[in-house]
C-alpha positions in Angstrom: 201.3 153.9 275.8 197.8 153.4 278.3 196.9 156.7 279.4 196.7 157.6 282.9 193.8 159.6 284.5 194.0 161.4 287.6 191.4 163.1 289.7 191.0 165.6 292.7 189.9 164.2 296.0 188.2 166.7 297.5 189.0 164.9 300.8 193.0 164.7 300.7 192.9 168.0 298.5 195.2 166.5 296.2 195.0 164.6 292.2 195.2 161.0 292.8 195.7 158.4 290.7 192.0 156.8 289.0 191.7 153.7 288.7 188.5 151.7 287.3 187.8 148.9 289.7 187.5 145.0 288.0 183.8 144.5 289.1 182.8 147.6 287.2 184.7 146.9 283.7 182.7 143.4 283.6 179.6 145.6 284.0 180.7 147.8 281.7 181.5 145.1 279.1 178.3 143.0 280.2 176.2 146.1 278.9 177.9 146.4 276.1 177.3 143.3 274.9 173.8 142.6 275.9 172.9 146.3 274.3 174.6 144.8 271.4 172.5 141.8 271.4 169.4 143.6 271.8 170.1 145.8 268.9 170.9 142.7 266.7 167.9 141.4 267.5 165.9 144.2 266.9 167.7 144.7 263.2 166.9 141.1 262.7 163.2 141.6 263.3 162.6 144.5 261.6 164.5 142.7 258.5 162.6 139.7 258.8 159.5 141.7 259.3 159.9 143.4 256.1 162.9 141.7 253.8 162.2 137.9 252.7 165.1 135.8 253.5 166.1 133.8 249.7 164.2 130.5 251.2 160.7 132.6 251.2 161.6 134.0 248.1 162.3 130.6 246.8 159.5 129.1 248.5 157.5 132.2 246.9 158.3 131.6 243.3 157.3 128.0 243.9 153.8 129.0 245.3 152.8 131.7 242.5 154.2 129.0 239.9 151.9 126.2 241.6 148.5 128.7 241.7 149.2 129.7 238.1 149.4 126.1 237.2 146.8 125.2 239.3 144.7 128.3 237.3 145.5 126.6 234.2 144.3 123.2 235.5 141.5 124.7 236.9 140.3 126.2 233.6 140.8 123.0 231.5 138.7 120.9 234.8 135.6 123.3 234.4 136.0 122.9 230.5 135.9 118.9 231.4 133.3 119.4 233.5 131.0 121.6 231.0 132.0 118.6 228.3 130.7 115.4 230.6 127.4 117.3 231.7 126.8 118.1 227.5 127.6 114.6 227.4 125.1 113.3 230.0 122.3 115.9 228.9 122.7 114.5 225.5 122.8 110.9 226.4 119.6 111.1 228.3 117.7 113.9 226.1 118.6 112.6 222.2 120.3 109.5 222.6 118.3 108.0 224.9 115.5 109.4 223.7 116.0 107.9 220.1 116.0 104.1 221.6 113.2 104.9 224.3 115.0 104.3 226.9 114.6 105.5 230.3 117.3 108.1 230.9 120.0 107.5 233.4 118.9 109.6 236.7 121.2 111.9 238.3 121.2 110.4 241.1 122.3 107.1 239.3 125.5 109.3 238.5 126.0 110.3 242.2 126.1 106.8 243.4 129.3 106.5 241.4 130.8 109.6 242.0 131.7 111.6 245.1 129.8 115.4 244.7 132.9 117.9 244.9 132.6 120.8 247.3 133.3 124.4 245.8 136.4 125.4 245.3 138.0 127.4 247.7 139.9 130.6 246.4 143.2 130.3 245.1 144.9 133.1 246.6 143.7 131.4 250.2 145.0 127.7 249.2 148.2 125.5 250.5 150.2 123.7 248.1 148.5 120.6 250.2 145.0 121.8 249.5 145.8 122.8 245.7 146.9 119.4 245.0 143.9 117.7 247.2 141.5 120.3 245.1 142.9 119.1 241.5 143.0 115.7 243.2 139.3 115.6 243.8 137.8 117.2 240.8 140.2 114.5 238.5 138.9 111.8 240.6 135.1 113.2 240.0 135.9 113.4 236.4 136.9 110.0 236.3 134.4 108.1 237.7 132.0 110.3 235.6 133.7 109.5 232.6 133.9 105.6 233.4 129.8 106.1 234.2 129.1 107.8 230.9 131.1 105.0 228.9 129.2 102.5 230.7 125.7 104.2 229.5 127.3 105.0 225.8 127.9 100.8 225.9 124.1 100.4 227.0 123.5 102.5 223.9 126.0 100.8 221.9 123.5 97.4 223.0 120.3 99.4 221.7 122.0 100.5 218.2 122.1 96.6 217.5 118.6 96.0 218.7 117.2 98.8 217.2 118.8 97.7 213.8 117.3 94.0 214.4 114.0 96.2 215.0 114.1 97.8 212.2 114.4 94.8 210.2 111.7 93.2 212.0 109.0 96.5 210.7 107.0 95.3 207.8 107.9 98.1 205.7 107.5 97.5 201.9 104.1 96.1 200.0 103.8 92.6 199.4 103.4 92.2 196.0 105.8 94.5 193.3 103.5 97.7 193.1 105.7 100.4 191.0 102.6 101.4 189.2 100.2 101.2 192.5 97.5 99.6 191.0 97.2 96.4 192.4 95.7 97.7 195.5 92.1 96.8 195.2 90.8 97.1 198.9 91.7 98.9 202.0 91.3 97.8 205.9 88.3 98.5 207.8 84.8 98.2 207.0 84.0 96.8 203.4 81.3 95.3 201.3 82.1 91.1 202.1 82.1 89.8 198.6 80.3 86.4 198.9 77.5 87.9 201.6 77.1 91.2 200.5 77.1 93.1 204.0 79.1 95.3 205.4 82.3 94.0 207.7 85.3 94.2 209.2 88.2 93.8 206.5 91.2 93.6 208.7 94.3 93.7 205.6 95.0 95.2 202.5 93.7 93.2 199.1 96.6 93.6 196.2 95.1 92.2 192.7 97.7 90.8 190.5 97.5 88.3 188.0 98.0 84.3 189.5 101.4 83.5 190.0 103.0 87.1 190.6 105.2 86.7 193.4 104.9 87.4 196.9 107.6 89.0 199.3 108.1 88.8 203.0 108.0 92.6 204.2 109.8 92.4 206.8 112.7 89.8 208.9 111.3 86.7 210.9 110.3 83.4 211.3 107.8 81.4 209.5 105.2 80.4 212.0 102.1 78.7 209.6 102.5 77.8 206.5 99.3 76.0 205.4 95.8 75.8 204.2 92.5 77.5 205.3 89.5 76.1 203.1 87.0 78.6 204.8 88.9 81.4 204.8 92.7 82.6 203.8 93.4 79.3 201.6 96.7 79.1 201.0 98.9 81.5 203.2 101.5 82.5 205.3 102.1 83.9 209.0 105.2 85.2 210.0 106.6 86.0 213.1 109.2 89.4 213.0 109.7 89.5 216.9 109.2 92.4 218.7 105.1 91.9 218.8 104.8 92.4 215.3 103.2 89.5 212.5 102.5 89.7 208.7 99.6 87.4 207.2 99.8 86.8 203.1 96.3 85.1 201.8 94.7 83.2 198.9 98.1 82.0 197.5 98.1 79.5 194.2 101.6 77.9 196.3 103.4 78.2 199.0 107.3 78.3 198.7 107.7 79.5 202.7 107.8 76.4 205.5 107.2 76.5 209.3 110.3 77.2 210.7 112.1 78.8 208.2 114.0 81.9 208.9 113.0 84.3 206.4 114.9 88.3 205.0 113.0 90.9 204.2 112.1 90.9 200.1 112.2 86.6 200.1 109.4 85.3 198.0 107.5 83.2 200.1 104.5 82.1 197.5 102.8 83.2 194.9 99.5 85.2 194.8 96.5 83.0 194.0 93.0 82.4 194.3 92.7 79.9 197.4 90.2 79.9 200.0 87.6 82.5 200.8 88.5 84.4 197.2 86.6 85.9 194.4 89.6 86.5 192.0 93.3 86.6 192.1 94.8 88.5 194.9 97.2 88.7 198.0 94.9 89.2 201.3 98.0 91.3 203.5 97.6 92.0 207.0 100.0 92.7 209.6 99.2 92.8 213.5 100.8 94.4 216.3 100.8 92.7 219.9 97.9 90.3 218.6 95.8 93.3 217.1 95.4 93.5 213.4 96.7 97.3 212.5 96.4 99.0 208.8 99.2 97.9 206.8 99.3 101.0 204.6 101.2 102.7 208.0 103.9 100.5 207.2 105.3 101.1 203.5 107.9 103.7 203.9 110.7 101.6 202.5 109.5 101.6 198.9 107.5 104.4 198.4 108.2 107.9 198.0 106.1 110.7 199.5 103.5 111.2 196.6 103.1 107.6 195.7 102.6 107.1 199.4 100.1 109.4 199.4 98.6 108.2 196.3 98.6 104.7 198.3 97.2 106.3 201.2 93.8 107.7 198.9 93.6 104.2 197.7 93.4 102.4 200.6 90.9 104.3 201.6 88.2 103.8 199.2 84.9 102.7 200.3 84.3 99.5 198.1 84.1 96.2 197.8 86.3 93.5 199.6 88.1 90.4 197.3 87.4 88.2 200.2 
């Protein structure tokens, strides 16, 4: 049963009935609620200030997962990054360098690759600009990488040349020498045979017996075969590319023609007394870019160490020439 209040009017000196008029309930219940509201609200800030809803926690997990990832890229990138410049330091300082070849200039690498900015700290980076970040120092790594293979296929090129080179080097003697005695006169200035004065000997003289054979020293292309009454007689000039030429005098016969395409250790004649000749020998020279160079420079195929330098001592004997 509703309780009924009463109170004493001091004006009809007697308890009357109280009653709470309508307009002042709604105010009454108004305030309530709008206190209510504001105290909701203010419980719902502070726990938002300081409590993480389970989205954010979600979202939360997601982010430290994603930096720690990104960490671990990040490592394994700088790793990549330390490999290509190993890479391109050793393509231009040893590989390069090997073939003399002009090393690829860092700015030759820029062109094809965009310079990445420095990395921004993780702790400070987006999802957006963690995956832009990984996206950009990939990409850089890639077009590196394509670059480098590109220059490891230029090098690829010079290995083949450089073998064809190497065949093209006159690099073993003439004539068979396991003994070295058939060396018999060096290059530079000798005692001229048939004139008696001192001149310009521009090969090597091997004495041998007529008929020993003589080998090409070195790949090519026969460019004379022929006969020089006043001076080489009987001989052959080959062309090994590459600026180099070999000459072989004085032979008894010539096996080699013009044209012919000629290995390295092919008989090509045999030695003789042809020509300009005071005995039996094989008048060698070999020139380099049209000038004649001393031949004993060039057998390292077929000579160790000592017997080179027992070749070497020969060689350089002041006597006389055999043409």
């Amino acid at each position: 049963m509703k309780k009924v209040k009463y109170y004493y009017n001091t004006h009809t000196l007697r308890y009357e009935k109280l009653e709470t008029p309508l307009r002042v309930r709604l105010l009454r219940v108004f305030g309530f609620i709008a206190g209510s509201l504001v105290f909701a609200a203010i419980i719902v800030a502070i726990a938002f200030q300081y409590v993480d809803s389970p989205k954010e926690i979600l979202l939360q997990q997601e982010n430290e997962t994603l930096r720690e990832n990104y960490s671990l890229l990040k490592n394994r990138t700088d790793q990549l990054q330390q490999q290509m410049a190993e890479l391109e330091n050793r393509d231009n300082d040893v590989y390069r360098a090997i073939f003399e070849a002009t090393p690829v200039p860092d700015s030759a690498r820029l062109k094809a690759m965009a310079k990445s900015k420095e990395v921004q700290l993780v702790q400070s980076m987006g999802e957006h600009e963690l995956v832009q970040s990984i996206t950009g120092q990939l990409n850089t790594l890639t077009l590196r990488a394509a670059y480098q293979q590109k220059s490891f296929d230029d090098i690829d090129v010079m290995i083949k040349n450089k073998e064809k080179l190497l065949a093209a080097i006159p690099a073993i003697q003439p004539v068979s020498d396991k003994d070295l005695r058939h060396i018999a006169s060096g290059f530079g200035y000798r005692i001229d045979p048939v004139y008696k004065i001192t001149k310009f000997h521009a090969g090597l003289d091997f004495a041998a017996t007529q008929g020993t054979p003589i080998y090409a020293t070195a790949d090519g292309t026969v460019k004379e075969a022929s006969y020089d009454a006043g001076g080489y007689g009987n001989h052959v000039v080959i062309n090994h590319g590459y600026g180099y030429e070999t000459l072989y005098g004085h032979m008894v016969r010539i096996k080699a023609r013009g044209g012919q395409k000629i290995k390295r250790g092919e008989v090509i004649g045999w030695v003789g007394s042809t020509g300009k000749s005071t005995g039996p020998h094989c008048h060698y020279e070999v020139h380099k870019s049209g000038q004649p160079v001393d031949p004993v420079y060039f057998f390292y195929n077929d000579l160790t160490p000592e017997q080179y330098d027992q070749v070497l001592k020969l060689s350089k004997a002041a006597n006389q020439s055999f043409d």
